[in-house]
Backbone as JSON Lines, residues from 0, in Angstrom:
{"i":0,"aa":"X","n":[51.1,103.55,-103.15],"ca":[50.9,104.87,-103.74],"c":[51.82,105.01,-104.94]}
{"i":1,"aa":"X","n":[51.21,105.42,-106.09],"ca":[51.82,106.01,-107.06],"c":[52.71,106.75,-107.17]}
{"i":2,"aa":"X","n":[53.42,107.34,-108.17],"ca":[53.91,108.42,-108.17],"c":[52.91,109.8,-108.63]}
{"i":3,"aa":"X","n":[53.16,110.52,-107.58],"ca":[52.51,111.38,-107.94],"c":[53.22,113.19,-107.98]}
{"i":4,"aa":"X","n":[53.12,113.7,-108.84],"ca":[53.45,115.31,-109.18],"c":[52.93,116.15,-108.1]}
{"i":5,"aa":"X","n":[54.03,116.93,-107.81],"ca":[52.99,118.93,-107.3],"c":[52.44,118.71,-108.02]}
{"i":6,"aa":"X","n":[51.37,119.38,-108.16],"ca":[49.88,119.99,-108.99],"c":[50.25,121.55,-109.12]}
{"i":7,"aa":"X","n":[50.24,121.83,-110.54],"ca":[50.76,123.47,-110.8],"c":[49.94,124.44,-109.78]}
{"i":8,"aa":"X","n":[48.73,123.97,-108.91],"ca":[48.13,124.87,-108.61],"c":[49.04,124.83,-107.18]}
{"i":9,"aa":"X","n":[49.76,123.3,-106.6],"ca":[50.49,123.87,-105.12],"c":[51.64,124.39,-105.53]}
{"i":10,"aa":"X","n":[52.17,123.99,-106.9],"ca":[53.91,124.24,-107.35],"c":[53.37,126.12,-107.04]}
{"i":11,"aa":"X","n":[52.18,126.35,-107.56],"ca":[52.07,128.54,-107.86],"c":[52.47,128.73,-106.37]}
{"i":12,"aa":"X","n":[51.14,128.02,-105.53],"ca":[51.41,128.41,-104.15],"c":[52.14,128.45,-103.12]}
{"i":13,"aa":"X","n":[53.09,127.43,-103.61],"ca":[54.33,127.04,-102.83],"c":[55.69,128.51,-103.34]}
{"i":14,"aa":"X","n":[55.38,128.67,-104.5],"ca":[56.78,129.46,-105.33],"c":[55.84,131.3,-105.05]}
{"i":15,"aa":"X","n":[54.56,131.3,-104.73],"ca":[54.25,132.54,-104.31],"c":[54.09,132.76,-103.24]}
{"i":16,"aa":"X","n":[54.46,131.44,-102.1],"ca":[54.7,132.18,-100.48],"c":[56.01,132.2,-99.94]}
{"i":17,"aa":"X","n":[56.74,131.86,-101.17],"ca":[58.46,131.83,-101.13],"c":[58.57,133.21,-101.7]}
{"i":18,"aa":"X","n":[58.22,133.51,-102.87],"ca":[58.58,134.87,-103.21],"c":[58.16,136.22,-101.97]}
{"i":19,"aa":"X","n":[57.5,135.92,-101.66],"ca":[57.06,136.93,-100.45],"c":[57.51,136.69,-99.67]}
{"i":20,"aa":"X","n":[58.34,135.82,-99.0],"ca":[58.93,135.21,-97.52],"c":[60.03,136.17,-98.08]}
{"i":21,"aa":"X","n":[60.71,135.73,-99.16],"ca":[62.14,136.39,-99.65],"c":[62.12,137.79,-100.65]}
{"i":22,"aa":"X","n":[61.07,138.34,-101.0],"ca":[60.66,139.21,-101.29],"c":[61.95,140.06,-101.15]}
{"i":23,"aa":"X","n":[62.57,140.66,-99.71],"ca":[63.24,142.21,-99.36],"c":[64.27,141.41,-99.96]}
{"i":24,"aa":"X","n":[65.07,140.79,-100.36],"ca":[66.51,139.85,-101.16],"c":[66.16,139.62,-102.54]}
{"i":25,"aa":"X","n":[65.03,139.49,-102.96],"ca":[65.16,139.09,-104.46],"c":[65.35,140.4,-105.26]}
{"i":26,"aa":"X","n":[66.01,140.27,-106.57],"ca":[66.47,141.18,-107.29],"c":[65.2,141.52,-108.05]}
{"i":27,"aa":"X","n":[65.11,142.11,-108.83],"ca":[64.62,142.61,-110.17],"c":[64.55,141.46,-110.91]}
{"i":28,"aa":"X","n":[63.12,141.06,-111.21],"ca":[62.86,139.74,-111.91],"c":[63.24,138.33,-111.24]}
{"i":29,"aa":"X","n":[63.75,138.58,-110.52],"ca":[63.54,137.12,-110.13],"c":[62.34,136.77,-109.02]}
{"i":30,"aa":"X","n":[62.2,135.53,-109.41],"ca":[61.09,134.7,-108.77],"c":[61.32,133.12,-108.23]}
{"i":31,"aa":"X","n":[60.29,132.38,-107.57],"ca":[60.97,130.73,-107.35],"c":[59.51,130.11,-108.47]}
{"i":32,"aa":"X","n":[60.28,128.53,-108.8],"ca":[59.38,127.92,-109.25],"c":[59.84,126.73,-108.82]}
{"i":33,"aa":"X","n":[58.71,125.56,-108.67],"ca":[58.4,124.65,-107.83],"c":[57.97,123.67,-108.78]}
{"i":34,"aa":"X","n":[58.47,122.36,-108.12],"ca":[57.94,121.19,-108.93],"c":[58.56,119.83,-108.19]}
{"i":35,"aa":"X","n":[58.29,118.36,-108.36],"ca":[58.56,117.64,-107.78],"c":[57.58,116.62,-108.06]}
{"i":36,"aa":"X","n":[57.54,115.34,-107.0],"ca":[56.45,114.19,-107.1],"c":[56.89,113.96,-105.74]}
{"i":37,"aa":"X","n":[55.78,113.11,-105.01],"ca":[56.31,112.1,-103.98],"c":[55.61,110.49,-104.09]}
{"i":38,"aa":"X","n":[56.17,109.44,-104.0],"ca":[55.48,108.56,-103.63],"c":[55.67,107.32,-102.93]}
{"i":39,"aa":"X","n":[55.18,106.42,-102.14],"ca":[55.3,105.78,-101.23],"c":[56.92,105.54,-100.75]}
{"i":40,"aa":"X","n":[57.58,105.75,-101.5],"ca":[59.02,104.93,-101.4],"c":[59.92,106.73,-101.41]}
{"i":41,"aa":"X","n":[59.31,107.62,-102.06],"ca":[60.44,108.77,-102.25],"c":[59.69,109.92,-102.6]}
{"i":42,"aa":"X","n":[60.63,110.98,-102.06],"ca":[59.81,112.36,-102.34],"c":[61.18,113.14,-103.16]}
{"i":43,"aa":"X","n":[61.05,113.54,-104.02],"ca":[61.62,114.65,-104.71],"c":[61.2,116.31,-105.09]}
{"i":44,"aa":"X","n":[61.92,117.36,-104.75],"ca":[61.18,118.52,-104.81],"c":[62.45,119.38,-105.51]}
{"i":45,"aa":"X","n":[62.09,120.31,-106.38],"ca":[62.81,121.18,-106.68],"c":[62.52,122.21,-106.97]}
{"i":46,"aa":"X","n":[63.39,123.12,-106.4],"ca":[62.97,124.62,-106.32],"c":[63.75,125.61,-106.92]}
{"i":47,"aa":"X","n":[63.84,126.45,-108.14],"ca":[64.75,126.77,-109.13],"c":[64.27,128.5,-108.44]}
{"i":48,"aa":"X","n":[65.2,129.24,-108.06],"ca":[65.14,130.66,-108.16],"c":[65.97,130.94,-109.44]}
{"i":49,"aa":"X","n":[65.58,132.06,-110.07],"ca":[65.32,132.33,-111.59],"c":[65.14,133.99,-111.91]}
{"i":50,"aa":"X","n":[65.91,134.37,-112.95],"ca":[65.14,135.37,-113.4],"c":[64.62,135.55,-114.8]}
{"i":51,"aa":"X","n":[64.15,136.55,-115.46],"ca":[63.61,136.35,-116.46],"c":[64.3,135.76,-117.75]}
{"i":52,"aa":"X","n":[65.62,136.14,-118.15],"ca":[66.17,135.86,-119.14],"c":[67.08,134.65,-118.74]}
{"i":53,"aa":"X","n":[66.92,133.94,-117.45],"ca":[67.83,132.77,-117.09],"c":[69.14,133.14,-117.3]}
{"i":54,"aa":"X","n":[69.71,134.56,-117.21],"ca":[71.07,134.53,-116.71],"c":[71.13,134.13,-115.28]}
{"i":55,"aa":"X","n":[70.38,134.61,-114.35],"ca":[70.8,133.78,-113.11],"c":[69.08,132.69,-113.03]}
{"i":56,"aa":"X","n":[69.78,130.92,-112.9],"ca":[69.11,130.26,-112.77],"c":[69.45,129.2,-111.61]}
{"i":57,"aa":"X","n":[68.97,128.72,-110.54],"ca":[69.76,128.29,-109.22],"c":[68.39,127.53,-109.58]}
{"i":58,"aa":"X","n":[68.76,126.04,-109.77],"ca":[67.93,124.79,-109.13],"c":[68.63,124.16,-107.72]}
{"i":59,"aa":"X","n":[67.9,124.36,-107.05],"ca":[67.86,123.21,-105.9],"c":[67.2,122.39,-105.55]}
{"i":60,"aa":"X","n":[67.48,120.9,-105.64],"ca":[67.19,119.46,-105.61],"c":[67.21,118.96,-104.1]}
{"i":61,"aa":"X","n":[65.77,118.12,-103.89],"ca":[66.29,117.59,-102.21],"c":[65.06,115.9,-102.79]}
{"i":62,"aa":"X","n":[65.98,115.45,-102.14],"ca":[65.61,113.82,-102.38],"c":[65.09,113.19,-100.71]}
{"i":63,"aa":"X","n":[64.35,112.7,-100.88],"ca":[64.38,111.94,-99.68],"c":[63.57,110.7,-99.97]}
{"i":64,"aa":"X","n":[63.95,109.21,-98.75],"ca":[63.73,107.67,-99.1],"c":[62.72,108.04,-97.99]}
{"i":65,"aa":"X","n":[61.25,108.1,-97.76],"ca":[59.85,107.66,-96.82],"c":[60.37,106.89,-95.74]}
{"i":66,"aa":"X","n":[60.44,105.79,-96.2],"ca":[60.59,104.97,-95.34],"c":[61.55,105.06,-94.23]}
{"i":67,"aa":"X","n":[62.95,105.1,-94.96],"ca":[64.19,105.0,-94.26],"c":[64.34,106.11,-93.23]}
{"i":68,"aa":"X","n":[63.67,106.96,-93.69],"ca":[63.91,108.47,-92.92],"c":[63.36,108.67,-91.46]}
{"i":69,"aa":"X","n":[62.29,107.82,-91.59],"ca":[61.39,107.95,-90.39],"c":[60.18,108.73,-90.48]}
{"i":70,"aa":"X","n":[59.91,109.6,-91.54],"ca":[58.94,110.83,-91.52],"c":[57.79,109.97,-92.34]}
{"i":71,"aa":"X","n":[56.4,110.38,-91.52],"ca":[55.76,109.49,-91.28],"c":[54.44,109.23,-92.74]}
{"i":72,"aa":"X","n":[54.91,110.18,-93.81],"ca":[54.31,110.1,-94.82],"c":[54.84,110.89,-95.96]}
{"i":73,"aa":"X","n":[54.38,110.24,-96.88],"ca":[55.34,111.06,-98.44],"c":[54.87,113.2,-98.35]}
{"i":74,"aa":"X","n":[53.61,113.31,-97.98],"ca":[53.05,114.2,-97.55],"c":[53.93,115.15,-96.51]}
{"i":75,"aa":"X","n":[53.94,114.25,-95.72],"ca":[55.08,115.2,-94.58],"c":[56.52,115.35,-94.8]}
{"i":76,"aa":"X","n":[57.06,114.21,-95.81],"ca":[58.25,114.41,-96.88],"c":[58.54,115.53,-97.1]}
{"i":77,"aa":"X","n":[57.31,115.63,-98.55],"ca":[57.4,116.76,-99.18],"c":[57.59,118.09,-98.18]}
{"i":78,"aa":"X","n":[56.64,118.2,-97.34],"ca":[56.93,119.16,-96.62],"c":[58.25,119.95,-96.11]}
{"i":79,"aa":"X","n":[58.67,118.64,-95.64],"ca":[60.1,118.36,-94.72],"c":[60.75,119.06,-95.81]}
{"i":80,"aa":"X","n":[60.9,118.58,-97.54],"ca":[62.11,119.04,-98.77],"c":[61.45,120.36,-98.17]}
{"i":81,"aa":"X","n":[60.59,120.99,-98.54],"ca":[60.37,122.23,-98.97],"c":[60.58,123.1,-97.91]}
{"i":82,"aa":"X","n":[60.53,122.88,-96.91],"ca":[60.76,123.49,-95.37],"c":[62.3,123.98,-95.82]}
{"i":83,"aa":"X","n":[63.31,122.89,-96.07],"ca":[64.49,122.99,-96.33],"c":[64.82,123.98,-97.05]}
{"i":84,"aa":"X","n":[64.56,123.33,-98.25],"ca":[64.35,124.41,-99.44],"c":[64.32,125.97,-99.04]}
{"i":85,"aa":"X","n":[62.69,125.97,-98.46],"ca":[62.87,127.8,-97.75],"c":[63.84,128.36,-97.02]}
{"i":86,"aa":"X","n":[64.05,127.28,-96.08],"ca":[65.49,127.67,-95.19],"c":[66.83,127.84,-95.7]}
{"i":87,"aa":"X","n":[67.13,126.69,-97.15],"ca":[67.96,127.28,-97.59],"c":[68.44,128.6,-98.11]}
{"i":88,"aa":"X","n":[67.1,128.69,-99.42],"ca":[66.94,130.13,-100.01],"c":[67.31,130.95,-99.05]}
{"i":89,"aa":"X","n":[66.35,131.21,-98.04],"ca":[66.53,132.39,-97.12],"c":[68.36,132.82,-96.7]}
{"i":90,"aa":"X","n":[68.92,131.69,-95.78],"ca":[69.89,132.14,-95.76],"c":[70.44,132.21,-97.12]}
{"i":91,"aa":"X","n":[70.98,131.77,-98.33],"ca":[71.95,132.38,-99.09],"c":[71.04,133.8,-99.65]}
{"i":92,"aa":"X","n":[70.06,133.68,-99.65],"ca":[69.99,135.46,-100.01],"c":[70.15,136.47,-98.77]}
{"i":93,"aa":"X","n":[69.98,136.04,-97.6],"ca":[70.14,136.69,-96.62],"c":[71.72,137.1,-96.01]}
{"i":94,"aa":"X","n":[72.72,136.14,-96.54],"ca":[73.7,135.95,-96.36],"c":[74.62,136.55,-97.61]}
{"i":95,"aa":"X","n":[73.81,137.39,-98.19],"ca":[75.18,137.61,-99.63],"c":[75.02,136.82,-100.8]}
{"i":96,"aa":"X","n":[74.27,136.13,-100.68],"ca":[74.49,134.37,-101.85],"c":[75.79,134.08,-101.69]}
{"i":97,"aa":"X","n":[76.1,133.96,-100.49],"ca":[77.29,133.52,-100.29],"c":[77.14,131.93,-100.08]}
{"i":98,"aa":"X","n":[76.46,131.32,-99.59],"ca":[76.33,130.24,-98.9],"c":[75.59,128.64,-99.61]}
{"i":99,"aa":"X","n":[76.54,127.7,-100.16],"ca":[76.33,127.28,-101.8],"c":[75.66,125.88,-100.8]}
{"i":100,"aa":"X","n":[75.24,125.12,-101.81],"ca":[75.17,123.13,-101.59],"c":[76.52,122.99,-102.4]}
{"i":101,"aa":"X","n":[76.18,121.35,-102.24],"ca":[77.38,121.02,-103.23],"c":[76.94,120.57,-104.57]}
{"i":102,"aa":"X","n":[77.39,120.52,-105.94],"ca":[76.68,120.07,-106.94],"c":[76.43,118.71,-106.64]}
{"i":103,"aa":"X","n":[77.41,117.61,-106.2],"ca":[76.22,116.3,-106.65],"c":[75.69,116.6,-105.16]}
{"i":104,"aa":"X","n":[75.14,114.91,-105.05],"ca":[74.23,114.81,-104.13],"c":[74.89,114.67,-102.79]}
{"i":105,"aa":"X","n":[74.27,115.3,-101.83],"ca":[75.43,115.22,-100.66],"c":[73.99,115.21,-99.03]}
{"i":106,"aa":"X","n":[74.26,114.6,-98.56],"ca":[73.45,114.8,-96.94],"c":[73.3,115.76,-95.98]}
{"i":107,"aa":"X","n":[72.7,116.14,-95.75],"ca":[72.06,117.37,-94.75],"c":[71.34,117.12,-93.96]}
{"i":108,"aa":"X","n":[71.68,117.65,-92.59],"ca":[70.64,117.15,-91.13],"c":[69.85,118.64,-91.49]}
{"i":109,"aa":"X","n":[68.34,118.06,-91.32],"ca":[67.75,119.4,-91.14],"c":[66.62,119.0,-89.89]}
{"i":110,"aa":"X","n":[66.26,119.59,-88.89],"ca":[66.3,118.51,-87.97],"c":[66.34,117.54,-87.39]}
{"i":111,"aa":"X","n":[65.83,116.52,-87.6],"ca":[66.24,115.35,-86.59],"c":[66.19,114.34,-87.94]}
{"i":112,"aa":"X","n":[66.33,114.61,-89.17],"ca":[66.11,114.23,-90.32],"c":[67.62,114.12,-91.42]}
{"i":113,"aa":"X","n":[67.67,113.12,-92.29],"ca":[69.02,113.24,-92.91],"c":[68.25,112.95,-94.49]}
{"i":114,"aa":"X","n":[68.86,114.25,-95.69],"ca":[67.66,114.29,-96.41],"c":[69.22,114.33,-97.27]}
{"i":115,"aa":"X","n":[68.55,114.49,-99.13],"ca":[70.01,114.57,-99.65],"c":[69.53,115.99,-100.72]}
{"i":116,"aa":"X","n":[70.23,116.66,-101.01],"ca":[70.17,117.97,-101.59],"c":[71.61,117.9,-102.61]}
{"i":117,"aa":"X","n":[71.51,119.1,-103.74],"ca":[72.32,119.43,-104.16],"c":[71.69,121.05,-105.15]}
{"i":118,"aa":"X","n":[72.91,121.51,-105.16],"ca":[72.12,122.96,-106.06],"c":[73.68,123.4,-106.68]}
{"i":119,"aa":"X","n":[73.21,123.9,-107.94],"ca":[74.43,124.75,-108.7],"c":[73.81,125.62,-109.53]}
{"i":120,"aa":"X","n":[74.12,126.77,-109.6],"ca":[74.3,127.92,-110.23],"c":[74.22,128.44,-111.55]}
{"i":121,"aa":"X","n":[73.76,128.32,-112.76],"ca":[73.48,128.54,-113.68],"c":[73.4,130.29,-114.95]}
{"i":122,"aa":"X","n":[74.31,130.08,-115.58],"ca":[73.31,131.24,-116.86],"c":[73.04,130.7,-117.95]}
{"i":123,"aa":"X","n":[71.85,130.35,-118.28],"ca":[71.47,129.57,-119.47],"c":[71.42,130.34,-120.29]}
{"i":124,"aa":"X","n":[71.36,131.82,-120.14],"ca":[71.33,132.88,-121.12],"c":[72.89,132.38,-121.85]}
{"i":125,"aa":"X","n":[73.66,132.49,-121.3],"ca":[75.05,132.34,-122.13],"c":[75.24,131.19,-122.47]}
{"i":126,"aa":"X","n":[75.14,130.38,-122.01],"ca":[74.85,129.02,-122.22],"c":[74.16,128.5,-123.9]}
{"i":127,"aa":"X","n":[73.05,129.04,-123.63],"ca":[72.52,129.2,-125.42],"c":[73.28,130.24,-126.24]}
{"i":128,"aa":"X","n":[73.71,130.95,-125.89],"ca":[74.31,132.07,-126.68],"c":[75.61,131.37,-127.47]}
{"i":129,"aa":"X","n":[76.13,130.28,-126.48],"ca":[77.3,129.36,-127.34],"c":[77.12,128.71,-127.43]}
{"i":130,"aa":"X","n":[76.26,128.18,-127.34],"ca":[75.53,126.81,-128.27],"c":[75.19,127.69,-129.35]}
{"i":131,"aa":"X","n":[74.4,128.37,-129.56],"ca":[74.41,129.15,-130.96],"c":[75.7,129.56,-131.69]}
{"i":132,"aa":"X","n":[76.38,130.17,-130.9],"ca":[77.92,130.5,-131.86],"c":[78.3,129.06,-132.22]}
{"i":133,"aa":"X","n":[78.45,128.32,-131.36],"ca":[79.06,126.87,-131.79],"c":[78.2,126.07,-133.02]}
{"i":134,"aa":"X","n":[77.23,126.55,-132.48],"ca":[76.52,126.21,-133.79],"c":[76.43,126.9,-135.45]}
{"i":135,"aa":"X","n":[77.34,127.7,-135.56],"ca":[77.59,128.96,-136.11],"c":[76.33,129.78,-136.74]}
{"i":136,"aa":"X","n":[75.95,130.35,-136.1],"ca":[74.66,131.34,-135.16],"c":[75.51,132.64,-135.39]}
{"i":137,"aa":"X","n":[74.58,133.29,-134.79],"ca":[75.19,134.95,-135.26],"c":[76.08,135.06,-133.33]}
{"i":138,"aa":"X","n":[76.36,135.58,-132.94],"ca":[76.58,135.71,-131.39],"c":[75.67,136.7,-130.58]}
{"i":139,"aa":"X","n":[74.49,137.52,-131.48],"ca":[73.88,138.03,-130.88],"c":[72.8,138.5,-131.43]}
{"i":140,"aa":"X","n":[71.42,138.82,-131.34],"ca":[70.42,139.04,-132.14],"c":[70.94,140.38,-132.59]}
{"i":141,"aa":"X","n":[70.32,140.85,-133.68],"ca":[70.65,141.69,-134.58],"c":[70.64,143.23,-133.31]}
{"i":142,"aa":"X","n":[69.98,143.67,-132.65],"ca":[69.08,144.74,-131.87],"c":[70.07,144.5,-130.68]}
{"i":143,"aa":"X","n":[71.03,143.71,-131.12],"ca":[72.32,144.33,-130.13],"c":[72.3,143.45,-128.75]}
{"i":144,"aa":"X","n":[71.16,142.49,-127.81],"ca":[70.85,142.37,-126.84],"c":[71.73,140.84,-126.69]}
């Protein structure tokens, strides 16, 4: 088997039965978006909660090896990341956003399974905003924002 992509039409459906699972926790503008591949040898999935202007942008990454793992198809892989994935989200919004990964890649039992994840925290809004000053850019659009 190839490598093969989510298809934007499961990445919508996957990131619009997450937004409704987590719905009563998400803020004002924010939403999840979904993307990944799996294939014979590895599944990768990532799931970025986001809001509109990417001051708050949270990717979370989950890797897993098919084979080595035991799980009995790239199909049920994927599943397995994204299962995670939801379970993660849920508790840190349920919990305060208190409750982080680590940035690099680090191991996680999520049931009887050892998968590898990592997630960090993001404002790309400011982020470009000094890359523009550094770039000597104005520091803010004219309209004040």
């Amino acid at each position: 088997m190839k490598r093969e992509d989510i298809t934007a039409t499961e990445a919508e459906e996957i990131a619009h039965l997450m937004s409704q699972r987590h719905q009563v926790y998400l803020q004002d503008g924010e939403y999840f978006e979904v993307s990944g591949y799996r294939s014979r040898g590895e599944v990768y999935t990532q799931v970025i909660l986001r809001n509109e202007d990417e001051s708050f942008y949270y990717p979370v990454e989950c890797q897993l090896e098919v084979v080595s793992s035991g799980v009995n198809n790239p199909m049920d892989a994927q599943f397995l990341l994204l299962d995670f994935q939801d379970y993660y989200f849920g508790r840190f919004l349920s919990e305060g956003r208190d409750v982080f990964l680590t940035i690099d890649w680090s191991e996680y039992q999520f049931d009887e399974y050892l998968l590898l994840a990592r997630g960090q925290i993001f404002n790309r809004k400011l982020d470009r905003l000094a890359d523009e000053w550094l770039a000597g850019g104005p520091l803010a659009s004219e309209d004040g924002e």
